[in-house]
DRENPAPA-951725 format. One record per residue (C-alpha): residue number from 1; residue in one letter; x, y, z. Coordinates in pm, 1 decimal, always signed. Layout:
PT  i  aa  xx  yy  zz
PT  NUM  a  X  Y  Z
...
END
This chain:
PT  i  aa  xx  yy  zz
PT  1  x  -4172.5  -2720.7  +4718.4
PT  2  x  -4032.1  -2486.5  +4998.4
PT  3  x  -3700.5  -2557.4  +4986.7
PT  4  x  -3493.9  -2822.0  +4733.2
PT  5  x  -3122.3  -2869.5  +4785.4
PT  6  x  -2869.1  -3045.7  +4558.6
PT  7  x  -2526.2  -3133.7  +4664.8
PT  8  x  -2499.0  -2846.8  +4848.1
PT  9  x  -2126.4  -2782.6  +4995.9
PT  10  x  -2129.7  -2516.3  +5284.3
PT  11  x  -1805.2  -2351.5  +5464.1
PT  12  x  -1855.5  -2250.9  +5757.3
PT  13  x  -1919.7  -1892.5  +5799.4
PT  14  x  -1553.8  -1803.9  +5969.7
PT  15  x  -1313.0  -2063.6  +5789.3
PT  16  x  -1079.5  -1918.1  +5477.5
PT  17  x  -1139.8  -2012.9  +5154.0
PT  18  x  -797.6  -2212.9  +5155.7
PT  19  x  -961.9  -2435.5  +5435.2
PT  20  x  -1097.1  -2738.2  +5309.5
PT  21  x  -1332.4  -2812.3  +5546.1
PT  22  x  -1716.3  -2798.2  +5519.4
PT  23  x  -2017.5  -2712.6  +5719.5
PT  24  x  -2247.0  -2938.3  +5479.7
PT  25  x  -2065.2  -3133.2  +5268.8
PT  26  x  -2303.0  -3263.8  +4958.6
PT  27  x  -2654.0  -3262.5  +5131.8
PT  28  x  -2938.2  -3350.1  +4900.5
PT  29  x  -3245.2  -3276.1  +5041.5
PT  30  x  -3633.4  -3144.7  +4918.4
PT  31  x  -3896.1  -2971.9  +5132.1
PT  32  x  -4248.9  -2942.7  +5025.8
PT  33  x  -4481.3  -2686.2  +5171.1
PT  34  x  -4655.9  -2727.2  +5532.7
PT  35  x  -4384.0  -3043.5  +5604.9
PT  36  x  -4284.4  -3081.1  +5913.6
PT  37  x  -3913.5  -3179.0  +5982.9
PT  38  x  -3677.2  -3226.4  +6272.5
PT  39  x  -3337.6  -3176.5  +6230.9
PT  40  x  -3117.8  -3382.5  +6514.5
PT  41  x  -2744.5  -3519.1  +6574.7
PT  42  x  -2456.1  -3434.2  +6743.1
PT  43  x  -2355.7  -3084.3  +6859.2
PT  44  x  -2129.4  -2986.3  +6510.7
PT  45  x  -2340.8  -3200.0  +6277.2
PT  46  x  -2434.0  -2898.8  +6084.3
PT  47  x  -2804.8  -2825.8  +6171.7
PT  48  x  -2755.8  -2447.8  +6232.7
PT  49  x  -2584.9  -2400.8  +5894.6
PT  50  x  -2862.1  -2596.1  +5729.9
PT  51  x  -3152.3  -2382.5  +5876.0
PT  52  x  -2894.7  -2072.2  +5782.7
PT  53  x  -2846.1  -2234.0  +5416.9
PT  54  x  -3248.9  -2245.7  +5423.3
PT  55  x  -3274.3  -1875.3  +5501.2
PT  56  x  -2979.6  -1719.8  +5241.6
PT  57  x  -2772.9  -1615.3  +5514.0
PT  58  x  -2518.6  -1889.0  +5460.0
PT  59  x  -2446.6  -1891.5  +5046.2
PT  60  x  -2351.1  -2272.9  +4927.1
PT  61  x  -1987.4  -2329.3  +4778.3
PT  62  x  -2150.9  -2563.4  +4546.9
PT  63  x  -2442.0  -2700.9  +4436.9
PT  64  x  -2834.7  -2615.5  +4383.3
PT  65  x  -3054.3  -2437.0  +4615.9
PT  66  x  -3383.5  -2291.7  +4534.1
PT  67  x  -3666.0  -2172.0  +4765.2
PT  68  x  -4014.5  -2116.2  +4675.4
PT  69  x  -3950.6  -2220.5  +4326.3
PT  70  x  -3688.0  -1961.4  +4331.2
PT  71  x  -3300.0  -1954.6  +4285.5
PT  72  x  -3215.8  -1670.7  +4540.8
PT  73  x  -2891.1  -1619.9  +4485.4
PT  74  x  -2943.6  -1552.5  +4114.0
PT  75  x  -3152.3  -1312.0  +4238.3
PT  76  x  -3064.6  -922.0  +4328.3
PT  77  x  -3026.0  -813.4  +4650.4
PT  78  x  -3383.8  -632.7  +4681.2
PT  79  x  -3520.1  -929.4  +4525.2
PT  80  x  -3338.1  -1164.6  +4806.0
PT  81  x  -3483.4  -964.0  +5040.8
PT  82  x  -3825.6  -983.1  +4929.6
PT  83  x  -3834.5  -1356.1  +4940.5
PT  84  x  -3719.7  -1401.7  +5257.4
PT  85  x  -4047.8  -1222.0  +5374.5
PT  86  x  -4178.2  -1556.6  +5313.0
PT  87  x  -3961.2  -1703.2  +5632.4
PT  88  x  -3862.2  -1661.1  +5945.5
PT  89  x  -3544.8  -1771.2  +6055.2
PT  90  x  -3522.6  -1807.9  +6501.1
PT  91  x  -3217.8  -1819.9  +6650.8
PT  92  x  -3135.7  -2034.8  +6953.8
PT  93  x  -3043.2  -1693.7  +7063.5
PT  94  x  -3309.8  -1433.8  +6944.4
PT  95  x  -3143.8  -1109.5  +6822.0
PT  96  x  -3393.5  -870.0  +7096.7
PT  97  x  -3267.7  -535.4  +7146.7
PT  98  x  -3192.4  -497.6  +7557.0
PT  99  x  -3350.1  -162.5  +7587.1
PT  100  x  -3657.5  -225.2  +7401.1
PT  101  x  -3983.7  -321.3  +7530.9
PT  102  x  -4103.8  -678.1  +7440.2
PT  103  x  -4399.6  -579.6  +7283.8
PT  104  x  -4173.8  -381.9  +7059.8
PT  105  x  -3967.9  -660.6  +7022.5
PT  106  x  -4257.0  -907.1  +6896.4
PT  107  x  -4435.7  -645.0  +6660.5
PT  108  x  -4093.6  -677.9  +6471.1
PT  109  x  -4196.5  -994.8  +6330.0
PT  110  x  -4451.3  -780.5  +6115.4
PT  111  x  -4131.6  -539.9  +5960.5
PT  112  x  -4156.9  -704.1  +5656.2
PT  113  x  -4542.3  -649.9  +5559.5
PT  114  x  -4480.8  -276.5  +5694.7
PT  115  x  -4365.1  +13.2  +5537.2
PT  116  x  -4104.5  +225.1  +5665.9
PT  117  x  -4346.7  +487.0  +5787.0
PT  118  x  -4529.0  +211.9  +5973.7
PT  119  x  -4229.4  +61.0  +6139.1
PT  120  x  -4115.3  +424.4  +6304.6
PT  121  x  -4416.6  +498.5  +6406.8
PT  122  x  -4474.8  +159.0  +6573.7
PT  123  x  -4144.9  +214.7  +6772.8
PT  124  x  -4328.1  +533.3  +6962.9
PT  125  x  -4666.8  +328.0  +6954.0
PT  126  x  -4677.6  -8.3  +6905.8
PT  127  x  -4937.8  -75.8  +6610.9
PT  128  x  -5116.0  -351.3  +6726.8
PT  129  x  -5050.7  -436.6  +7083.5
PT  130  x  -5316.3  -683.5  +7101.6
PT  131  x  -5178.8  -945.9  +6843.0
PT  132  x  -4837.2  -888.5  +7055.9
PT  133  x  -5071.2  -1002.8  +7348.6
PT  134  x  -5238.1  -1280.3  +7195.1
PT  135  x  -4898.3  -1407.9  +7091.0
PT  136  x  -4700.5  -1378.9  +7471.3
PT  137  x  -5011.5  -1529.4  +7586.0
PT  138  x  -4971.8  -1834.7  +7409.9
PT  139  x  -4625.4  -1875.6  +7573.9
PT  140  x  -4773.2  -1787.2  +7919.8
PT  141  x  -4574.2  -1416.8  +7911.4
PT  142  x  -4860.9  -1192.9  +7848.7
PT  143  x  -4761.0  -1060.9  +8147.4
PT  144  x  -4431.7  -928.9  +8061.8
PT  145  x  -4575.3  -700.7  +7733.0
PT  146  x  -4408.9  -372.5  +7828.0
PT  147  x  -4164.7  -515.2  +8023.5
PT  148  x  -3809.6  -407.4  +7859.3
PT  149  x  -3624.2  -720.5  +7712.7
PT  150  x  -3324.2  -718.0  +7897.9
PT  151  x  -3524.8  -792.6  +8186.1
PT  152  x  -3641.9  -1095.4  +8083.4
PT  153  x  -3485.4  -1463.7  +8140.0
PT  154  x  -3313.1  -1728.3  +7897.3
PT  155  x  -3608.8  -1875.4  +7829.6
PT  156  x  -3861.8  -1564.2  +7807.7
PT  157  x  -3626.3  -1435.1  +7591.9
PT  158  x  -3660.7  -1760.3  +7376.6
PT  159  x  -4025.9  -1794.1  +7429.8
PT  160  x  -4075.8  -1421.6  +7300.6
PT  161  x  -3871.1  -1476.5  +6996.5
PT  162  x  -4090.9  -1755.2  +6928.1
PT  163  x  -4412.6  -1519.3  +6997.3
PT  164  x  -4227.9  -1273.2  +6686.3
PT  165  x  -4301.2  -1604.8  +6461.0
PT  166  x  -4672.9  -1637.5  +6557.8
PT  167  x  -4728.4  -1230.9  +6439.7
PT  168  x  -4511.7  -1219.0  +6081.4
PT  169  x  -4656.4  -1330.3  +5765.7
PT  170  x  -4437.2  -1609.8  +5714.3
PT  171  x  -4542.8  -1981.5  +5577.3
PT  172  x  -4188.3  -2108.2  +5649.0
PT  173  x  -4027.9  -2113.6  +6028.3
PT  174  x  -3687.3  -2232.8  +6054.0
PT  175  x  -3643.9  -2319.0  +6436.9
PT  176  x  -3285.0  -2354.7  +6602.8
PT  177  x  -3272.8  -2503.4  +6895.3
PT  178  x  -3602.5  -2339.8  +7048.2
PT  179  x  -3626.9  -2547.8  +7393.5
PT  180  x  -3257.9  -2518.0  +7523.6
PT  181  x  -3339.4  -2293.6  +7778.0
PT  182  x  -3679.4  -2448.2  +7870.9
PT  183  x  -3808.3  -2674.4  +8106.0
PT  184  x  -4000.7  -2986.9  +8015.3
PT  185  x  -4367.9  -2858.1  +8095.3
PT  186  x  -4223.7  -2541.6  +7893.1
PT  187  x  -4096.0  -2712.8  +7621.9
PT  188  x  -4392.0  -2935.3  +7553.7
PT  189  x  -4599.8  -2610.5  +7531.7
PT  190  x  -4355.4  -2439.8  +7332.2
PT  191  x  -4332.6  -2707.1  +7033.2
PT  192  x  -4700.0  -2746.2  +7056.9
PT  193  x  -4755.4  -2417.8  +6978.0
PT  194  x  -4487.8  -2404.3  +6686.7
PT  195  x  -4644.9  -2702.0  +6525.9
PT  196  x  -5010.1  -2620.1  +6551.5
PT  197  x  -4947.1  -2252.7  +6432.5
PT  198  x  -4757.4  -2426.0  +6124.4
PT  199  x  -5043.0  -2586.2  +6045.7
PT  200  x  -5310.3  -2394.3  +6081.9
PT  201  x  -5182.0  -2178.6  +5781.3
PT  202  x  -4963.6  -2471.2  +5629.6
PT  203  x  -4631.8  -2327.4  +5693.7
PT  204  x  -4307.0  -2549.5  +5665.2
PT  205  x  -4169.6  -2612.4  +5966.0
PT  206  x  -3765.6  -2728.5  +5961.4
PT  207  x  -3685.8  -2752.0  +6370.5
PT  208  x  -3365.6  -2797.8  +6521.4
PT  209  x  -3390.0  -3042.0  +6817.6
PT  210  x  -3110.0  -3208.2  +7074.4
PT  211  x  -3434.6  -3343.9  +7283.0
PT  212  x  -3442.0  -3660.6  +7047.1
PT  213  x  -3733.7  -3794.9  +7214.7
PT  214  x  -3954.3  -3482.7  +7141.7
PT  215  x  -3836.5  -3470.4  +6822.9
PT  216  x  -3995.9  -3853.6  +6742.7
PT  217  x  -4332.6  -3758.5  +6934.6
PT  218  x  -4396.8  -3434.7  +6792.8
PT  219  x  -4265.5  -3479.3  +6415.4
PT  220  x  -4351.0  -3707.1  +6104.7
PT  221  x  -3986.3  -3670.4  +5930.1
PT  222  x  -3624.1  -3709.9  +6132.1
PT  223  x  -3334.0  -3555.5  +5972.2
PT  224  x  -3054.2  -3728.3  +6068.0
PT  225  x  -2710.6  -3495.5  +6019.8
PT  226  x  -2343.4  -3592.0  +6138.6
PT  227  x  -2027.1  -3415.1  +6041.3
PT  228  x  -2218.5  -3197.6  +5746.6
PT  229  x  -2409.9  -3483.3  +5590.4
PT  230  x  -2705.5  -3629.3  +5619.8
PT  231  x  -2696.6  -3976.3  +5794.4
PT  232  x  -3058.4  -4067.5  +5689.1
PT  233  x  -3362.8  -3899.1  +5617.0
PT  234  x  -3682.5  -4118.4  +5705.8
PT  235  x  -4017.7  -4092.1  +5873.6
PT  236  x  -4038.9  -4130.8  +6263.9
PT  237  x  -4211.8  -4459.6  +6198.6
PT  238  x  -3893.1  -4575.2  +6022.4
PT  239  x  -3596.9  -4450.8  +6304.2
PT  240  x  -3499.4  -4701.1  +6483.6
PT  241  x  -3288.1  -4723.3  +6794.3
PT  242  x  -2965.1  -4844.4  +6651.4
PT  243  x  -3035.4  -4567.5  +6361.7
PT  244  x  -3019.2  -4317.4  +6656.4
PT  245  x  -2725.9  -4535.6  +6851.7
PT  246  x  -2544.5  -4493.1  +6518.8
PT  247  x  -2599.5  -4116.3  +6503.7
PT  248  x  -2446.3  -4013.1  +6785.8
PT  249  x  -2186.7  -4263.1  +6855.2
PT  250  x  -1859.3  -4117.0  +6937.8
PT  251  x  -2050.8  -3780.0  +6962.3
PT  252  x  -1778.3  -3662.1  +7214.5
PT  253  x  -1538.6  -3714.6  +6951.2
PT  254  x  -1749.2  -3522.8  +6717.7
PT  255  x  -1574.0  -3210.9  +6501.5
PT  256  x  -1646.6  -2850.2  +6719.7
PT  257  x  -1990.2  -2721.4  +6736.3
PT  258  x  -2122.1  -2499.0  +6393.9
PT  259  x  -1975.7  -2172.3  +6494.3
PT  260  x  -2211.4  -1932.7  +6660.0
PT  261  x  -2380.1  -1732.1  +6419.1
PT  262  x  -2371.0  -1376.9  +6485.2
PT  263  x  -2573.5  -1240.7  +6701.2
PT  264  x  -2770.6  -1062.6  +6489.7
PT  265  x  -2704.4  -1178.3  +6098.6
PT  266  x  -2700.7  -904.8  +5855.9
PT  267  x  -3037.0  -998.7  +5709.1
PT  268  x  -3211.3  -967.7  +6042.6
PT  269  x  -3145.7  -628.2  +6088.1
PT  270  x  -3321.7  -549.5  +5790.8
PT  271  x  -3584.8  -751.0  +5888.7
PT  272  x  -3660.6  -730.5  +6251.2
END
C-alpha cells in the first residue's frame, strides 16, 4: 500500500487547538501502489488537506496514518524527510522562485536524489538541461527553458511545476488542483501526461479535480469528500448522477474553502 488512513481527524492548519472544528473529520481510506484516484467536491470539502495529510505536512489529531508501510510521524525528522523522497506533493500554486530560471526551477524536482554539492553546483549550471527539456516539452514550454519564472503565466507556471514531477524520482504524485489555470485543449494534455507518466513507472497518483467530468473520463476511482468526510468512495463505473447531485448540493452553502496552504510549506524548501 502507498498510503492507509484510519479515522484520521485533521485541524486545519490555522485554527487553535480550542477550536473544534476539523479539516477531515474521521476519513478511512487505503491506497495501493500505481492507483489512480480523483479527489472531487465542493470548494472546502477538504481535498487540499487530504493530499497535505498524504505528504506529512498536515500531522492528524487522531487516528492512523502510514505511508509506504511506514508510520512517519513515529519517525525522526531526518527519517521523515527521507520518505518523502518517495513523493511529490504539487501545489495548485507551485512554490517557483521569481528570479530563477525555469530550467532551474524544474531540475529542483531532482533535490532529493542529489547531494548538496550537486544541488549548488546545478544552481550556476544546470546538471542536466536536457531532461528539463524533455519535460517542458511535454507541456508544450520547451520554449521557455531559460526563461526566468516570473515571466511566465498562471498556467506555465502550473504546467512547469508539473514538468518538476516528470524529472524527480518519485512513485507517488499528489496533484492539487493542476488544471485551474488551463484551458480545455491544455488541460486534456496536461492530465494525460500526469496519468501516463504514473504509469509508466507505477506511481500512485491521488489528483485533486473541480472539472468533474475529467475526473470520470480520465480516472478508475472517484473520491467523493464534503465538509472533511468522505461522501463515497467507488469506481467511476459506480458514480452516478444523483451521487454527484448529492455531492455538491447546497455547495454555496458549503463551510469556507481549506485555507491556503503556504506558499511554500516548510518541507518544500528542503526539498525543492
Amino acid at each position: 500500500m502507498s498510503f492507509v488512513l484510519r479515522e484520521i481527524c485533521v485541524r486545519h492548519a490555522s485554527a487553535k487547538r480550542s477550536d473544534s472544528g476539523m479539516a477531515l473529520n474521521e476519513v478511512n481510506l487505503s491506497i495501493g501502489q500505481g492507483e489512480h484516484i480523483a479527489l472531487i467536491g465542493p470548494s472546502g470539502a477538504g481535498k487540499t488537506t487530504l493530499l497535505h495529510t498524504l505528504a506529512f505536512a498536515h500531522q492528524a489529531e487522531s487516528g492512523e496514518f502510514s505511508a509506504f508501510g511506514v508510520a512517519p510521524w513515529a519517525l525522526n525528522h531526518a527519517g521523515r524527510h527521507a520518505l518523502r523522497a518517495r513523493l511529490f506533493l504539487a501545489p495548485q500554486t507551485p512554490p517557483l522562485p521569481p528570479r530563477q530560471r525555469v530550467v532551474t526551477a524544474v531540475l529542483a524536482g531532482r533535490l532529493p536524489q542529489w547531494s548538496l554539492w550537486q544541488a549548488i553546483t546545478s544552481l550556476i549550471r544546470p546538471r542536466d538541461a536536457d531532461a528539463a527539456y524533455d519535460a517542458l516539452a511535454r507541456f508544450n514550454l520547451q520554449d521557455k527553458l531559460y526563461a526566468r519564472v516570473d515571466r511566465l503565466s498562471g498556467g506555465e507556471r502550473q504546467r512547469c511545476g508539473m514538468a518538476r514531477l516528470l524529472v524527480s524520482g518519485a512513485d507517488a504524485f499528489l496533484v492539487d488542483e493542476p488544471l485551474s489555470a488551463l484551458d480545455p485543449a491544455l488541460s486534456l494534455q496536461t492530465l494525460g501526461t500526469l496519468l501516463q507518466e504514473a504509469g509508466r513507472r507505477n506511481a500512485t497518483l491521488v489528483c485533486s479535480l473541480h472539472q468533474v467530468e475529467l475526473a470520470l473520463s480520465h480516472f478508475p476511482r472517484i473520491v467523493g469528500l464534503r465538509n472533511g468526510r468522505i461522501v463515497f468512495d467507488a469506481a467511476r463505473i459506480e458514480v452516478t448522477d444523483s451521487m454527484i447531485a448529492a455531492l455538491y448540493q447546497h455547495a454555496g452553502n458549503a463551510e469556507p474553502d481549506d485555507p491556503a496552504p503556504p506558499q511554500q510549506p516548510p518541507f518544500i524548501d528542503a526539498r525543492y
